[in-house]
N, C-alpha and C positions, 0 to 999 in steps of 0.2 A: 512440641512436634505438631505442625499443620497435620491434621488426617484429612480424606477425601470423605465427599456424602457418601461414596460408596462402602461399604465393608471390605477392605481388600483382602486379595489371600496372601494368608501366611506361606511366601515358596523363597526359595532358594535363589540366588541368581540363576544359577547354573538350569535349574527345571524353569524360570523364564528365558533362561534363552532358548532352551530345547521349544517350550512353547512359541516366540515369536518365530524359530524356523520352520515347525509346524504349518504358521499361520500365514506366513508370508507369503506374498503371491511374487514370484520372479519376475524384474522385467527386462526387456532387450535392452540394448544403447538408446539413449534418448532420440537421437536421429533416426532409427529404425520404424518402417512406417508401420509398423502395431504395436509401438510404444502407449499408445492411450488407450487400448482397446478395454484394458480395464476399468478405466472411470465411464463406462456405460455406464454403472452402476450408480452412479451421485444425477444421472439423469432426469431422475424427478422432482429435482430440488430447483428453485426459484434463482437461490444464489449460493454459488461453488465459491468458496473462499479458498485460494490456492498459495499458499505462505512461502518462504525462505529464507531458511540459515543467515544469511550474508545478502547484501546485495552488492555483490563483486563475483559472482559466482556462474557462469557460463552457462552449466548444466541446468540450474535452477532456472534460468530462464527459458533455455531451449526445453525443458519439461512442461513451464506454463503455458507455453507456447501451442505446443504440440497436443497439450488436452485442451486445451480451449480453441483450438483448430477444430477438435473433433465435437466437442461441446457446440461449436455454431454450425459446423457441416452436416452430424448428425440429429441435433436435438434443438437446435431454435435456441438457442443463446443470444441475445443479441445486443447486448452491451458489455466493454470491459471498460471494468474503471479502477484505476489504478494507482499507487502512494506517489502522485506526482500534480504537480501545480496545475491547477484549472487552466489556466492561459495557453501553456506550456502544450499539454496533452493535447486542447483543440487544436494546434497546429499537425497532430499525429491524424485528428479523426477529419479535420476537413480534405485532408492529402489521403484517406484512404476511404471517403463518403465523394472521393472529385468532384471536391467543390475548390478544391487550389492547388496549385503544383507542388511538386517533390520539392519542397523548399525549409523544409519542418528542423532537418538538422543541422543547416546554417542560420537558422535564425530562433531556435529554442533552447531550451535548456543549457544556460551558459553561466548560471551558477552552479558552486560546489554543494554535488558530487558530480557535477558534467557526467560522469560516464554511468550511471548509474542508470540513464536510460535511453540515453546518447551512446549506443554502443551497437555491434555490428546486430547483434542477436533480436535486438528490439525493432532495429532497421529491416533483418528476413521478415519480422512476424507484420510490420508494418507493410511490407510490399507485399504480402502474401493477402493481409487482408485489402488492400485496395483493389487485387485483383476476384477475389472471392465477390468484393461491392458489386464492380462492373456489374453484372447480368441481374442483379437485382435495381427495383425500383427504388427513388431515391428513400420513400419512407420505410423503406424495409432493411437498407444498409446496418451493419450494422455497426455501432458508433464505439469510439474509444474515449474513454473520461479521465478525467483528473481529480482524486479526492481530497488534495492536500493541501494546506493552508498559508505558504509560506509567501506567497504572491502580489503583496502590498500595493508596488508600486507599478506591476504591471496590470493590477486587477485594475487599478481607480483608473487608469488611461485605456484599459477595455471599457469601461464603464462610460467615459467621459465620448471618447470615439465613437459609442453608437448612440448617444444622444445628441450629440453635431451632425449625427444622419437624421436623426427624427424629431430632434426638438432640440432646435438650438437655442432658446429660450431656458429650456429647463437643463441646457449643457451648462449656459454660465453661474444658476445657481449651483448646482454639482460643484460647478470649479470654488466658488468662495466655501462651503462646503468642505472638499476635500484638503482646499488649502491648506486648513490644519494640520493636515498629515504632509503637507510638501517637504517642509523639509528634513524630513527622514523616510522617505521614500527608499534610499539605496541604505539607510542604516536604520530598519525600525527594531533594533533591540536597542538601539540609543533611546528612542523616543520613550519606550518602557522602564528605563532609567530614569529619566529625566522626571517620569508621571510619578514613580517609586521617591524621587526625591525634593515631592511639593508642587510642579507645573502643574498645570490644566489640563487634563485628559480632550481627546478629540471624539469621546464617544458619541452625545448627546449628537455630533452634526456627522457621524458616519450612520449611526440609526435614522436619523432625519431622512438621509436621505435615502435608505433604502427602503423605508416609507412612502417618500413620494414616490419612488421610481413605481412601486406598488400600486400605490391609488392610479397610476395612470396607465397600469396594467392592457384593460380593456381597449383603453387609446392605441398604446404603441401597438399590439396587438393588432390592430387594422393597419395599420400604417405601415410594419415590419414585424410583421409575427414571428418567423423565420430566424429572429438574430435576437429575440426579448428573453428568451431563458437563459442564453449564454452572457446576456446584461446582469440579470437578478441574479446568477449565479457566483458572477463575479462581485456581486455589490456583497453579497452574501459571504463572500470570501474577504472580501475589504471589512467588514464586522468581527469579523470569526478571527481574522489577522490582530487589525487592533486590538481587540479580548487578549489575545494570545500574548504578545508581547509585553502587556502587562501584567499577564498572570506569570510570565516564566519568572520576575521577581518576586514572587510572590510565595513562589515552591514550584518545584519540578511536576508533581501530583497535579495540581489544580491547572499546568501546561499542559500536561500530555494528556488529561481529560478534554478538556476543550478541543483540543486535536482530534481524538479520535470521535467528541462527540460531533464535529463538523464533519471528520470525512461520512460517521454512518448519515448523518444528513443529507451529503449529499449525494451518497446510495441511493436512500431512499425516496429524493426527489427523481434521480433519473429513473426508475420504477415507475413513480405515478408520472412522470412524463409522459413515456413512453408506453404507457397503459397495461393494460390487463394480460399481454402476451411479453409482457416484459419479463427476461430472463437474465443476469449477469453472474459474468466471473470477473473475480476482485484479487486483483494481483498486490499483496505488499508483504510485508517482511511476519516473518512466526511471531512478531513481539506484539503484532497491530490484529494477525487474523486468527492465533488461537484465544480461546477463552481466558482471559484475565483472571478473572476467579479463581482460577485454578492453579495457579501461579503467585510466585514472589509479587509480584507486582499487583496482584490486586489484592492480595495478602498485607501489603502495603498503600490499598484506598486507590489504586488507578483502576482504572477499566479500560476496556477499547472497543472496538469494530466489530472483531470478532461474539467478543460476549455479546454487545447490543445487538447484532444481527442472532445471535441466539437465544436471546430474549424475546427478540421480536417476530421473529419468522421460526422458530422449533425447528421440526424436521425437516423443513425448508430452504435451511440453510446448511450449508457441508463447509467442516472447518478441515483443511486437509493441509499438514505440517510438510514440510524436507529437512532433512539433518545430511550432515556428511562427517566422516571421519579424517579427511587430511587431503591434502594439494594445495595450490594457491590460489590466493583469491585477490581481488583488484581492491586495493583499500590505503586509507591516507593512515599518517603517524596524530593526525588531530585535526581538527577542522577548519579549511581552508587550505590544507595543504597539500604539495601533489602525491594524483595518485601512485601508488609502488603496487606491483606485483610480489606479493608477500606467501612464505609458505607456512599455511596453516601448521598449529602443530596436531599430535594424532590427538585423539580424544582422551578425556580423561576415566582412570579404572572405575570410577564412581558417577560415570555420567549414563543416559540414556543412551545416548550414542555407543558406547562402549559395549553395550547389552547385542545391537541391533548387528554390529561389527564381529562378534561374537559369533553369530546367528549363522555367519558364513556366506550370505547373497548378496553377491556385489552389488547389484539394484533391486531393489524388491518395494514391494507397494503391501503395507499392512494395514487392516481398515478392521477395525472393533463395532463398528456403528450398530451392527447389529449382531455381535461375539459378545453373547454377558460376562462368558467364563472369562476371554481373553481381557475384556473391559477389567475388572474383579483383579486380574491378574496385574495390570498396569497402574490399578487406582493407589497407587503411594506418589510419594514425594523423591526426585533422583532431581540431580545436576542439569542442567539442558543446556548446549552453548547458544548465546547469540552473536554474531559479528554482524555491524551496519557499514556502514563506510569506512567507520574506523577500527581497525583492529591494533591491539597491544601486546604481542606475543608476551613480551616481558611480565605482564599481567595478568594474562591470561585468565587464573580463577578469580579475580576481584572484580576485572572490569565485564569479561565475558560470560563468564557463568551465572545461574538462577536456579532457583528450585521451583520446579512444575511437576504435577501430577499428570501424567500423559493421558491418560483414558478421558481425563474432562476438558482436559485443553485443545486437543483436536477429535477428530472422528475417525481418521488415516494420519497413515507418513508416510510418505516417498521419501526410503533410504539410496538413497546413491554414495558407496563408500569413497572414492575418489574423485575429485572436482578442477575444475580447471577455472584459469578466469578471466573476466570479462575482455571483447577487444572496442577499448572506446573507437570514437569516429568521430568525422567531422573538427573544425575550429576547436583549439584546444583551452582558448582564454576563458579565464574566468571572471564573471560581475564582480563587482569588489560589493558585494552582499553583505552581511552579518547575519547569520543562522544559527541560533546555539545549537548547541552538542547536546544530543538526550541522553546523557547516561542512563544504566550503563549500556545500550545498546550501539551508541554512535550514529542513530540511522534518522 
């Protein structure tokens, strides 16, 4: 039996639930405008990590939505950076910094999961922030990121494209460079195979060159200061990619480490980019922003985002979960394939969920961060579901469920017992990509 650091208390189901409806703060409809009134309180923190059950899941978006609306309108937030491809997401932040037209959902996110961030709800939060930009000066906008690392072959041609602006000289080294990766641009889990079964790796000339791009930092820097961190970022992501593809043969662990130790990297750069008034909310799934540690999975040597930003920032950082009990959620039968409107089933009698379901509040917002008792009370080992893209009803507890220790894995949850799900948008084709499947999350 995993125990927590904490000494838990010996209770009941029945007197923890009586405790969580105690505890539980009620909330309106997510759409109601004093649905965020409560996370005033995560207001002093650097970085709000704001997590999700599913990402097919409607509510959970319009809930991130709507605190991080409040989070920039009341309290100086000023970066969101979120479980999607650097490239991808600059097309969200330059359309809502106007710096380029409403053009982001015809020409981004066109590999699987399209709808996962291509979808109406992402689209409100994206027009709302463009309009919040307007009356602010351009360095005060505040910007939308991409943490994630799946971006290969769109990174090396961000890469290559602004050094045909600033140094076409140092573009066609890049080009013989990157070559090595050319031809598995649209299939880099082939190329992880192929390293897995004796070829030449392409590291040594993808470190090369984000070396040089480096040493000439200060150059490009006079010449286009303006567009040189979204270069290094991407070169940064064409390193982190390559690693990655060869670590997923390698074991699932030593993937999804690398993963999540990229995305906190690139947290933490857009931090020190953006200086000492730098504040963010980080939108990705409960698998990426609770505490690992505390969970099956780091139980089993992974880590993520979540822990390292609690490692690194303490009380700084606010891990804040969602769960739901049942409705349908936008999710494939496996990866690459399309999406279905599938209905969740209800929770299980042994799960967290089932505890919070119990409780009797349709929405409620629970926050231990500073409840010792309530902490004390939570700090054991229960079920916790995750859906990513993919969901397996038929499977349900093999592929879905983990055992987490709630009180160390986040600091709140926002229960919403009923969910609805995602409505994608825009071009519905898909890259013919290759992305593995993380079990067991799908995401």
């Amino acid at each position: 039996m995993i125990r927590s650091r904490l000494q838990s208390v010996d209770m009941s189901d029945d007197d923890l639930v009586e405790l969580i409806r105690q505890r539980a703060a009620a909330l309106p409809p997510v759409d109601d405008p004093e649905f965020a009134e409560l996370f005033d309180r995560f207001a002093d923190a650097r970085v709000v990590l704001i997590g999700e059950a599913s990402h097919g899941t409607s509510e959970f978006y319009r809930a991130r939505a709507a605190i991080t609306r409040r989070l920039v309108e009341r309290h100086g937030f000023n970066i969101i950076a979120v479980e999607a491809d650097w490239p991808d997401a600059a097309k969200i932040d330059r359309y809502t910094r106007h710096q380029d037209p409403s053009t982001w959902i015809e020409r981004s996110f066109k590999r699987f999961p399209t709808w996962m961030w291509r979808n109406q709800d992402v689209a409100d939060f994206a027009a709302w922030l463009r309009m919040h930009n307007e009356s602010l000066m351009p360095e005060q906008r505040v910007e939308f990121r991409g943490l994630d690392v799946y971006s290969l072959g769109t990174s090396i041609r961000e890469v290559l494209d602004y050094l045909d602006r600033v140094d076409p000289l140092a573009a066609s080294a890049a080009r013989r460079r990157y070559g090595c990766l050319s031809p598995w641009h649209e299939e880099p889990a082939t190329y992880g195979r192929k390293v897995m079964l004796g070829e030449p790796s392409c590291e040594d000339q993808v470190v090369e060159q984000l070396r040089v791009l480096l040493d000439q930092q200060l150059d490009y820097l006079d010449r286009d200061g303006g567009s040189f961190f979204n270069a290094e970022r991407n070169a940064r992501v064409v390193l982190a990619a390559e690693q990655y593809y060869r670590a997923m043969y390698r074991g699932s662990t030593e993937s999804w480490n690398l993963r999540d130790r990229h995305m906190f990297d690139t947290l933490r750069a857009l931090l020190e980019h953006r200086g000492d008034e730098a504040k963010a909310v980080v939108w990705a799934h409960n698998s990426h922003i609770g505490n690992a540690a505390s969970t099956s999975m780091g139980w089993g040597g992974e880590f993520n985002i979540g822990e390292l930003c609690r490692t690194a920032f303490g009380r700084d950082a606010v891990l804040i979960g969602m769960a739901t009990d049942r409705g349908v959620v936008a999710a494939a039968d496996d990866w690459d394939e399309p999406m279905q409107v599938k209905q969740i089933r209800p929770s299980r009698p042994d799960s967290w969920e089932q505890l919070f379901l119990r409780a009797g509040i349709p929405a409620s917002l629970t926050c231990w961060r500073d409840d010792a008792e309530l902490r004390l009370a939570l700090a054991r080992p229960r079920l916790e579901r995750a859906i990513g893209v993919i969901y397996r009803p038929t499977t349900e507890r093999q592929s879905h469920y983990f055992q987490a220790i709630l009180s160390e894995q986040f600091d709140a949850l926002i229960w919403l017992e009923q969910t609805s799900a995602v409505t994608p948008i825009g071009p519905q084709q898909i890259d013919d990509q290759i992305v593995p499947d993380t079990y067991p999350f799908g995401e």
